[in-house]
C-alpha atoms as an extended CHARMM CRD file, in Angstrom:
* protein
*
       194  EXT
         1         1  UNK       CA            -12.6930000000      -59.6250000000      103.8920000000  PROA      1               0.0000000000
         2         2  UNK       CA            -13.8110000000      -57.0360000000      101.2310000000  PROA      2               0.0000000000
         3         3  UNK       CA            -17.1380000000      -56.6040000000      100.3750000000  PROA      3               0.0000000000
         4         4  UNK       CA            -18.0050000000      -54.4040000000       97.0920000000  PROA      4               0.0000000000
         5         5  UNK       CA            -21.3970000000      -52.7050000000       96.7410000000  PROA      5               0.0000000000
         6         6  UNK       CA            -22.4950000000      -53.9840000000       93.5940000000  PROA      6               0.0000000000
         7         7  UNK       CA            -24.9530000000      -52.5570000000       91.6270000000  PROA      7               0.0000000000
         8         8  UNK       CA            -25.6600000000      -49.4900000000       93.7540000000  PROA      8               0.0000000000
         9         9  UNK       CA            -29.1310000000      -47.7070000000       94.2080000000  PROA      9               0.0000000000
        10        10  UNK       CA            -27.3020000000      -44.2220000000       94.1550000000  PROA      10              0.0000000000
        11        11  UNK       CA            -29.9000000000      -41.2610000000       95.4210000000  PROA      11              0.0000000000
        12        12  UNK       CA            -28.6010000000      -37.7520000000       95.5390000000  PROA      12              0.0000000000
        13        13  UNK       CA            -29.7620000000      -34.8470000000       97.6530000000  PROA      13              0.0000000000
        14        14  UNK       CA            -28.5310000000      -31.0260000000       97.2480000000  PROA      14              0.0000000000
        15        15  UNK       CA            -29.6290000000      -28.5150000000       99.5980000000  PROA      15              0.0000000000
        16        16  UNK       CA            -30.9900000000      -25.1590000000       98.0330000000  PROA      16              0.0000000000
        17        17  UNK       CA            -29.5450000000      -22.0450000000       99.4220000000  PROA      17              0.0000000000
        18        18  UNK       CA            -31.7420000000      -19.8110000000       97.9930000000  PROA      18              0.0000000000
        19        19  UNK       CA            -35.2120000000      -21.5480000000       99.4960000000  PROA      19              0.0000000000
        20        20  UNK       CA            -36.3800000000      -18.4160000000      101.8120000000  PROA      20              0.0000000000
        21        21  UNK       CA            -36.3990000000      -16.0400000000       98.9670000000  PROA      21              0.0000000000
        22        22  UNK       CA            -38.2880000000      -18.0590000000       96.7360000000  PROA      22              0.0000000000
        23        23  UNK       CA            -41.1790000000      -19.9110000000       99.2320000000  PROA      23              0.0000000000
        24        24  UNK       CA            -43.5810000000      -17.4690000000       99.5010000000  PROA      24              0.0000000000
        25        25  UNK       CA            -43.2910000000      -16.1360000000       95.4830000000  PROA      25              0.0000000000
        26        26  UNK       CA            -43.7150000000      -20.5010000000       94.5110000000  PROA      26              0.0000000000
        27        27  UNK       CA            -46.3630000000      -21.6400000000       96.7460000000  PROA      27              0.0000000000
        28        28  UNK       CA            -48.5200000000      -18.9420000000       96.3130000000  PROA      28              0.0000000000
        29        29  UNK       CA            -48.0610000000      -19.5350000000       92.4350000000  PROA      29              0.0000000000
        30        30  UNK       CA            -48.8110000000      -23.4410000000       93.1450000000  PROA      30              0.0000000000
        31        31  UNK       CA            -52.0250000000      -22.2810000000       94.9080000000  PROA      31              0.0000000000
        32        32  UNK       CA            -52.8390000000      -20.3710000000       91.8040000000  PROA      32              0.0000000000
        33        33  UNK       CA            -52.5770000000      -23.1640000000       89.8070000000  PROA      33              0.0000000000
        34        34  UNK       CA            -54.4220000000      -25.2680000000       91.6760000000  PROA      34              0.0000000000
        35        35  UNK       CA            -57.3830000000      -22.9770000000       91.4580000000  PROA      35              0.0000000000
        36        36  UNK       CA            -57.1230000000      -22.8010000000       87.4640000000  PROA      36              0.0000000000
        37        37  UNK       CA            -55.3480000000      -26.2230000000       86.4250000000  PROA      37              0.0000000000
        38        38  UNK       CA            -57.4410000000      -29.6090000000       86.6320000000  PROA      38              0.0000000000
        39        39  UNK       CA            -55.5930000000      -32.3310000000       88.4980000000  PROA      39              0.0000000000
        40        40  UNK       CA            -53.5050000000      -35.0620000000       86.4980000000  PROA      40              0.0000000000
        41        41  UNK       CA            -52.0580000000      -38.2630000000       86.9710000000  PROA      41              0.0000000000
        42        42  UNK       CA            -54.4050000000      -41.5170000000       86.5330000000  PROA      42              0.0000000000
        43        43  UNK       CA            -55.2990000000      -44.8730000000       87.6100000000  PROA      43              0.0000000000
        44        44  UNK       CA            -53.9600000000      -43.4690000000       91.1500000000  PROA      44              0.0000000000
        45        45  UNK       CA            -55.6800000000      -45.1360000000       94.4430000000  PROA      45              0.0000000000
        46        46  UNK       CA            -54.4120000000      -41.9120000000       95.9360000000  PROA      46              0.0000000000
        47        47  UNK       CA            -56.2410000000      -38.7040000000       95.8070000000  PROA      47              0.0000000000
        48        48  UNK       CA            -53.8350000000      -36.5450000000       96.1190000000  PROA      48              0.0000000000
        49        49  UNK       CA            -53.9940000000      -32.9870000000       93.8470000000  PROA      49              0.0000000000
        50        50  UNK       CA            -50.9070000000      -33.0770000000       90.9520000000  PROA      50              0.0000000000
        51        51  UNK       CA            -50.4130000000      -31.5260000000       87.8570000000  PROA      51              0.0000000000
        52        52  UNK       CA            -48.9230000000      -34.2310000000       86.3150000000  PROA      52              0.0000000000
        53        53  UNK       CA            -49.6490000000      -34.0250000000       82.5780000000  PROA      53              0.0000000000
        54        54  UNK       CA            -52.2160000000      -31.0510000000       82.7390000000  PROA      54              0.0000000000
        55        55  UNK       CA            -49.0080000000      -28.6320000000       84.0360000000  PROA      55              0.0000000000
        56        56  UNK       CA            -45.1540000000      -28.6200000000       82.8390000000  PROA      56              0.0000000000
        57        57  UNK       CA            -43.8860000000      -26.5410000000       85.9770000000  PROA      57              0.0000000000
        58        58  UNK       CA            -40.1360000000      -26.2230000000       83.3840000000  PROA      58              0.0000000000
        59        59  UNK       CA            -42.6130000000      -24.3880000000       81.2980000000  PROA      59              0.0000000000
        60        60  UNK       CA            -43.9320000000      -21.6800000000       83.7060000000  PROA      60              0.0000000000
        61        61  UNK       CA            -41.7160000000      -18.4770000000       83.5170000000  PROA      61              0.0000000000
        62        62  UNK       CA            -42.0380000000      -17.7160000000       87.2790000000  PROA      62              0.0000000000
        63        63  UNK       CA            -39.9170000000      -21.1230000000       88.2020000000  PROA      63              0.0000000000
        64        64  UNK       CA            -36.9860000000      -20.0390000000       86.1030000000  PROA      64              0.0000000000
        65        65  UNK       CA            -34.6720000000      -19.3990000000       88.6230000000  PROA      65              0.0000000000
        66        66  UNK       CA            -35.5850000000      -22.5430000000       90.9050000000  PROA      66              0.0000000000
        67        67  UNK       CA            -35.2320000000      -24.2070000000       87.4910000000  PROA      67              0.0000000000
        68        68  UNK       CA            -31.9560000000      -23.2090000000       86.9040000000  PROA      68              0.0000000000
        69        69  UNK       CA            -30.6520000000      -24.2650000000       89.9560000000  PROA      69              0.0000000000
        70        70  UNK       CA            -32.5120000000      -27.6300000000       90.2810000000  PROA      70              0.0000000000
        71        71  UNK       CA            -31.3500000000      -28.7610000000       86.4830000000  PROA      71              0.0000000000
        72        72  UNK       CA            -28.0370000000      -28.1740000000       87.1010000000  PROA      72              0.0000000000
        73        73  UNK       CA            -28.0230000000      -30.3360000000       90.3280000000  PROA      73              0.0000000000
        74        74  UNK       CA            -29.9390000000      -32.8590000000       88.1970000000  PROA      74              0.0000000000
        75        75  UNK       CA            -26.8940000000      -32.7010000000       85.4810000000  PROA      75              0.0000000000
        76        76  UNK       CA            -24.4330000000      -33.0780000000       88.2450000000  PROA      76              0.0000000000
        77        77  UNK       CA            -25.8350000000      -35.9330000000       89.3230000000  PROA      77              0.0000000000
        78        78  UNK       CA            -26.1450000000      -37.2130000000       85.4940000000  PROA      78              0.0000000000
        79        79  UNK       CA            -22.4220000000      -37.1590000000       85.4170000000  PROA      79              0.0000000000
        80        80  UNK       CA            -21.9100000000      -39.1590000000       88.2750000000  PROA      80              0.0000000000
        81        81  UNK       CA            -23.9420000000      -41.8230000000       86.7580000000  PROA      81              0.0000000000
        82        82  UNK       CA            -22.3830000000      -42.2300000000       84.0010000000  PROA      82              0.0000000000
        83        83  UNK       CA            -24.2030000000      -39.8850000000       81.5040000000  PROA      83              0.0000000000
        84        84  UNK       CA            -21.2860000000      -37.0540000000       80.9570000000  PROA      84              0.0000000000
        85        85  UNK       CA            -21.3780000000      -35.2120000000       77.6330000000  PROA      85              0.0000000000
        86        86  UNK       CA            -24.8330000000      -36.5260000000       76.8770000000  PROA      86              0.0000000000
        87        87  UNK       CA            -27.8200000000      -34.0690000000       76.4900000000  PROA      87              0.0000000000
        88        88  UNK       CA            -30.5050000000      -34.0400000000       79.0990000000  PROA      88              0.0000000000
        89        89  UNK       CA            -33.9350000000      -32.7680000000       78.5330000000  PROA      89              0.0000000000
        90        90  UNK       CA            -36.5940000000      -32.4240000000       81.2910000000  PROA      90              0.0000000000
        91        91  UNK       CA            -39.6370000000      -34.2230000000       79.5360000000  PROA      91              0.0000000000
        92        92  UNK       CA            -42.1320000000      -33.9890000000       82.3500000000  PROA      92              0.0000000000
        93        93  UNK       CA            -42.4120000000      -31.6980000000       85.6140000000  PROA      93              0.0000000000
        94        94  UNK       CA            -45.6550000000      -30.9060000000       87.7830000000  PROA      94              0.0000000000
        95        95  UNK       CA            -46.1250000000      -30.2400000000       91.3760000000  PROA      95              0.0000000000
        96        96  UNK       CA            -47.9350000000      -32.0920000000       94.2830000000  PROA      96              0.0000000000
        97        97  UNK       CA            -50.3050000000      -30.7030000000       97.4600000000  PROA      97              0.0000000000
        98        98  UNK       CA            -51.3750000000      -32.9490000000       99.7860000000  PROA      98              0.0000000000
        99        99  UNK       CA            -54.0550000000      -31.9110000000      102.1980000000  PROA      99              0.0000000000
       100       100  UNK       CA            -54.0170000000      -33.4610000000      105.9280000000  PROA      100             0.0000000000
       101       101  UNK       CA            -54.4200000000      -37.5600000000      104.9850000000  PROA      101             0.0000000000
       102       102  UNK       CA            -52.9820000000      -37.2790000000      101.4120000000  PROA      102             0.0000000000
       103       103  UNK       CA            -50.1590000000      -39.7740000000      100.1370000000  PROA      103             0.0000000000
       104       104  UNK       CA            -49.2350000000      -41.7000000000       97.0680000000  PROA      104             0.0000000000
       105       105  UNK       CA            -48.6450000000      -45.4060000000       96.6060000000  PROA      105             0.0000000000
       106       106  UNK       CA            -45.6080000000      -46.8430000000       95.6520000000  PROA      106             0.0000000000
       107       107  UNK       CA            -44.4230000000      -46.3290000000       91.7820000000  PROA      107             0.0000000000
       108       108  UNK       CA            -41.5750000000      -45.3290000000       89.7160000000  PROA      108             0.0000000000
       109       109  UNK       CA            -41.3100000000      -43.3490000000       86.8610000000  PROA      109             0.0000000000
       110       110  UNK       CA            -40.3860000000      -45.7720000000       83.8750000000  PROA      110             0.0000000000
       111       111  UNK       CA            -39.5570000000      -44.4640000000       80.7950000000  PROA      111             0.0000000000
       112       112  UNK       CA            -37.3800000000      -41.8500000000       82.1900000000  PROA      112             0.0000000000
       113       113  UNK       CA            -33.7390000000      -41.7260000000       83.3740000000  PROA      113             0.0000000000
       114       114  UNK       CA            -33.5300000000      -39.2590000000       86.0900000000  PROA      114             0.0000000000
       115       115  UNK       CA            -36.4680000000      -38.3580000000       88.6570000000  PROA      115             0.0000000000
       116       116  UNK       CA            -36.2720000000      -35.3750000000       91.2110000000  PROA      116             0.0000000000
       117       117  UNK       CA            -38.3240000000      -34.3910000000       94.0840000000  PROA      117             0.0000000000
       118       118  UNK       CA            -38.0030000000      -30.7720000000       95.4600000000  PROA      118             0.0000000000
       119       119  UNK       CA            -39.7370000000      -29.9580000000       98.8630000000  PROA      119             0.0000000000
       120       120  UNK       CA            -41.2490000000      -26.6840000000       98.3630000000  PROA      120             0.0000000000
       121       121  UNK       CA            -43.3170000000      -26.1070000000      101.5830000000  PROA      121             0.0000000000
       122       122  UNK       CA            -42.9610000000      -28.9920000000      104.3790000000  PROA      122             0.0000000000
       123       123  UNK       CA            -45.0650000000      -29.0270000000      107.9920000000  PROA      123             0.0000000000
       124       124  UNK       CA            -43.7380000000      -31.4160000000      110.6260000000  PROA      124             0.0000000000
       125       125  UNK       CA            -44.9910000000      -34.9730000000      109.6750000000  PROA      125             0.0000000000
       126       126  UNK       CA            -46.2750000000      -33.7820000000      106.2960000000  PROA      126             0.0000000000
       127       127  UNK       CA            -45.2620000000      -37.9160000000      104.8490000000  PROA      127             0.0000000000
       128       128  UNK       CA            -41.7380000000      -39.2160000000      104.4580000000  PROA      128             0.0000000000
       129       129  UNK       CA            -40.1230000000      -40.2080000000      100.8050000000  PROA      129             0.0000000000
       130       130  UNK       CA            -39.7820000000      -43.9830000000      100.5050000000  PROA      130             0.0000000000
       131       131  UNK       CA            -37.6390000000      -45.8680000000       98.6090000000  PROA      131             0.0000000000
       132       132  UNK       CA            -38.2380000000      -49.1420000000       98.2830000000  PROA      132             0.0000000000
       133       133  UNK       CA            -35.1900000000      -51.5360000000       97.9460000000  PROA      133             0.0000000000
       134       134  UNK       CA            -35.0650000000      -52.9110000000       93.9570000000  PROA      134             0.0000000000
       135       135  UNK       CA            -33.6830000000      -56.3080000000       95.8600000000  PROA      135             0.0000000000
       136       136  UNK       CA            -35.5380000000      -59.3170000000       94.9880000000  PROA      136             0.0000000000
       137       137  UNK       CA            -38.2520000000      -60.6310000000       97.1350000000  PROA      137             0.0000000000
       138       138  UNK       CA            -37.8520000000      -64.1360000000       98.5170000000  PROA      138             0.0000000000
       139       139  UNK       CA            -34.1890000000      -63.6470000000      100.4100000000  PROA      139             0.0000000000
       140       140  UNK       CA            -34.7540000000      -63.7320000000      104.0710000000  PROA      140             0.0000000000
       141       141  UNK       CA            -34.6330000000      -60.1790000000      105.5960000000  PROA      141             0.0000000000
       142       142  UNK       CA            -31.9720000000      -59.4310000000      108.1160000000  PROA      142             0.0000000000
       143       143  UNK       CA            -32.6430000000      -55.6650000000      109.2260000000  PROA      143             0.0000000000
       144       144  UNK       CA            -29.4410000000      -54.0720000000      111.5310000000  PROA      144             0.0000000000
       145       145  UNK       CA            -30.3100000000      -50.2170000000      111.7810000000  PROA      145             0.0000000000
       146       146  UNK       CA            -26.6070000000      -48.9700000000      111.2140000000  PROA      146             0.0000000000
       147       147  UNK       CA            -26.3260000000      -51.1570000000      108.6650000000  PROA      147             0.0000000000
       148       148  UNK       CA            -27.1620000000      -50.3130000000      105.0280000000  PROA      148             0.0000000000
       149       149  UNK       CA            -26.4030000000      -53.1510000000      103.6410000000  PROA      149             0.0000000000
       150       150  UNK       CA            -29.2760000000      -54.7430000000      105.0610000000  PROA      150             0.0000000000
       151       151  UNK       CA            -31.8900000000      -51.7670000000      104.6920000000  PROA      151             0.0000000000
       152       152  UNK       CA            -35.1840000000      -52.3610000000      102.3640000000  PROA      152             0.0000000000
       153       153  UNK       CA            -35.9660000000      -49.1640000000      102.3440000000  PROA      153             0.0000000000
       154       154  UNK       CA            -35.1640000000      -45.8250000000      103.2240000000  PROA      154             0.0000000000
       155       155  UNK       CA            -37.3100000000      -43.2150000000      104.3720000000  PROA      155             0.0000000000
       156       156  UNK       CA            -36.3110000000      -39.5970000000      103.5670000000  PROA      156             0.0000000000
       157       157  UNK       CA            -38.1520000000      -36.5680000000      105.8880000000  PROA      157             0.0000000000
       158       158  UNK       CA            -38.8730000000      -33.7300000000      103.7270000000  PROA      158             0.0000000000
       159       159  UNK       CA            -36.8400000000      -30.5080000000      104.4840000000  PROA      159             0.0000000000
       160       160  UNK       CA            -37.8280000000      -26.8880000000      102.9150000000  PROA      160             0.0000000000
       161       161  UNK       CA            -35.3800000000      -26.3150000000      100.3070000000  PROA      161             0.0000000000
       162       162  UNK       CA            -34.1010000000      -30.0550000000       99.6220000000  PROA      162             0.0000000000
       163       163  UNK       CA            -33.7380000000      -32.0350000000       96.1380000000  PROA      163             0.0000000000
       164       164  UNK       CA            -33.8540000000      -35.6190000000       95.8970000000  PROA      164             0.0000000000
       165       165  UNK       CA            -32.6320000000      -36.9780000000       92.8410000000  PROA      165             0.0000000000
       166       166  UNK       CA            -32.7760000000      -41.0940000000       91.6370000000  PROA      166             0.0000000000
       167       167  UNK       CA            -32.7150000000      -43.2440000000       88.8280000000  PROA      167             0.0000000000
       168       168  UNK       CA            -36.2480000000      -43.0990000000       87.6360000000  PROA      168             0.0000000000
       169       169  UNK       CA            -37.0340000000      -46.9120000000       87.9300000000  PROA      169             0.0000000000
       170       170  UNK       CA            -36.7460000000      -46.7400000000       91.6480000000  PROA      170             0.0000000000
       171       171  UNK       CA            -40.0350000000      -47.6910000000       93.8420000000  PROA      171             0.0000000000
       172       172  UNK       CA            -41.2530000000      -44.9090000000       95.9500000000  PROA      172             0.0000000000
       173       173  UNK       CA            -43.5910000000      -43.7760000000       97.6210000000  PROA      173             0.0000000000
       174       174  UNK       CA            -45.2150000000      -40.5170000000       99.8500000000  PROA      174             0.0000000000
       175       175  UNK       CA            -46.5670000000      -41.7010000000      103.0690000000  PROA      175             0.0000000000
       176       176  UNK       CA            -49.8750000000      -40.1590000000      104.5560000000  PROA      176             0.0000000000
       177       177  UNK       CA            -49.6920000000      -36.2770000000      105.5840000000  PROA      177             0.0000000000
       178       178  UNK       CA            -50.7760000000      -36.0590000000      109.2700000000  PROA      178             0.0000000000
       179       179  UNK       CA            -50.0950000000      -32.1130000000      109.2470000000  PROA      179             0.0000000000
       180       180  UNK       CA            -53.0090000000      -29.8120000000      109.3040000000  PROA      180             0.0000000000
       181       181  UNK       CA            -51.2700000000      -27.7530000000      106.3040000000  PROA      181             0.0000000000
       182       182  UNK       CA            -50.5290000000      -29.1000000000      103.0240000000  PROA      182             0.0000000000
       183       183  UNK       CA            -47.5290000000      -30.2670000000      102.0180000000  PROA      183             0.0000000000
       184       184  UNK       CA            -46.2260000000      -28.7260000000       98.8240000000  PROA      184             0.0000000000
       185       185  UNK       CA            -43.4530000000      -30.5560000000       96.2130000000  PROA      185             0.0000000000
       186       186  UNK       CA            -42.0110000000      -30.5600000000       92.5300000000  PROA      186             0.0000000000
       187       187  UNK       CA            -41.5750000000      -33.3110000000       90.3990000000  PROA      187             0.0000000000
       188       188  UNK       CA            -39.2310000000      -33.8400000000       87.6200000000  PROA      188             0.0000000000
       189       189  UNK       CA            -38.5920000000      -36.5390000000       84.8870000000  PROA      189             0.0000000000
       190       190  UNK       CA            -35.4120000000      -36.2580000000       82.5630000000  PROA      190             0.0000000000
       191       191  UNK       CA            -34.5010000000      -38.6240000000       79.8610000000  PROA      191             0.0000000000
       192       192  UNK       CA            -30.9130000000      -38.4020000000       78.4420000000  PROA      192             0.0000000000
       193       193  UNK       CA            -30.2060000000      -38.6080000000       74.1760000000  PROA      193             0.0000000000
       194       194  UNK       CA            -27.7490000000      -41.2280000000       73.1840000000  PROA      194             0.0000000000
């Protein structure tokens, strides 16, 4: 019997080899923002501190060379979808810190084509990356844990250094951070012009 994977949910992760020279130099410039920049995002249960909206991170001078790096991951990752010799444009990027207790419910980012998540600073149990299967309720679950095929969801544990890209209609979410110190990551959203 063959069985074809239809319709994949393809997430991509790249591993940044350059993450202990930049840490320090990025959080501390996070923590500077945080002092000066109001906190975005709305109608969020979540309390969580973001820039999203009141900060575009692809803006700020002193994330050039993490920006570099992360955007052509992001483009690689374009061209295995599909999206080869189209132009990409980062519309939207802010970072999150989440204090001991901190998460964020479950959401996508519609209106985009690409989403990233880079782990900039991450304490042991600082809150997993969920993705929620986009598999329609109401089919009887079968779970086998060395079995993807029946997975409906998958749970990625944040690493210093590691990028997480997806289709930007994909449910996730941040579970709670039961670390004393805060967890620190970048967001991106990138839309693609036909």
């Amino acid at each position: 019997m063959k069985i074809q994977g239809l319709f994949p949910t393809p997430i991509g992760f790249s591993e940044n080899p350059s993450q202990k020279l930049i840490k320090s130099k990025l959080i501390k410039e996070c923590e500077l923002l945080k002092k000066k920049v109001k906190c975005g995002g709305d109608n969020w249960n979540s309390t969580v501190y973001n820039t999203c909206q009141t900060s575009n991170l692809h803006k700020n001078k002193k994330f050039d060379n993490l920006h570099n790096w992360i955007f052509n991951e992001v483009k690689v990752f374009a061209d295995k979808l599909g999206y080869t010799n189209k132009k990409m444009f980062c519309e939207l990027s802010w970072f999150n810190y989440y204090n001991k207790h901190d998460y964020q419910e479950a959401h996508d980012h519609e209106g985009n084509e690409i989403s990233a998540v880079y782990f900039l600073s991450t304490p042991k149990d600082c809150g997993q990356l969920r993705f929620i299967s986009p598999e329609p309720k109401g089919i009887k679950r079968v779970y086998i844990k060395n079995n993807p095929l029946t997975w409906r969801e998958f749970k990625v544990i944040p690493k210093e250094g590691l990028l997480v890209m997806f289709k930007s209609n994909l449910i996730h979410d941040v579970q709670q951070n039961k670390s004393n110190k805060p967890r620190i990551s970048l967001s991106y959203n990138f839309k693609i012009e036909y």
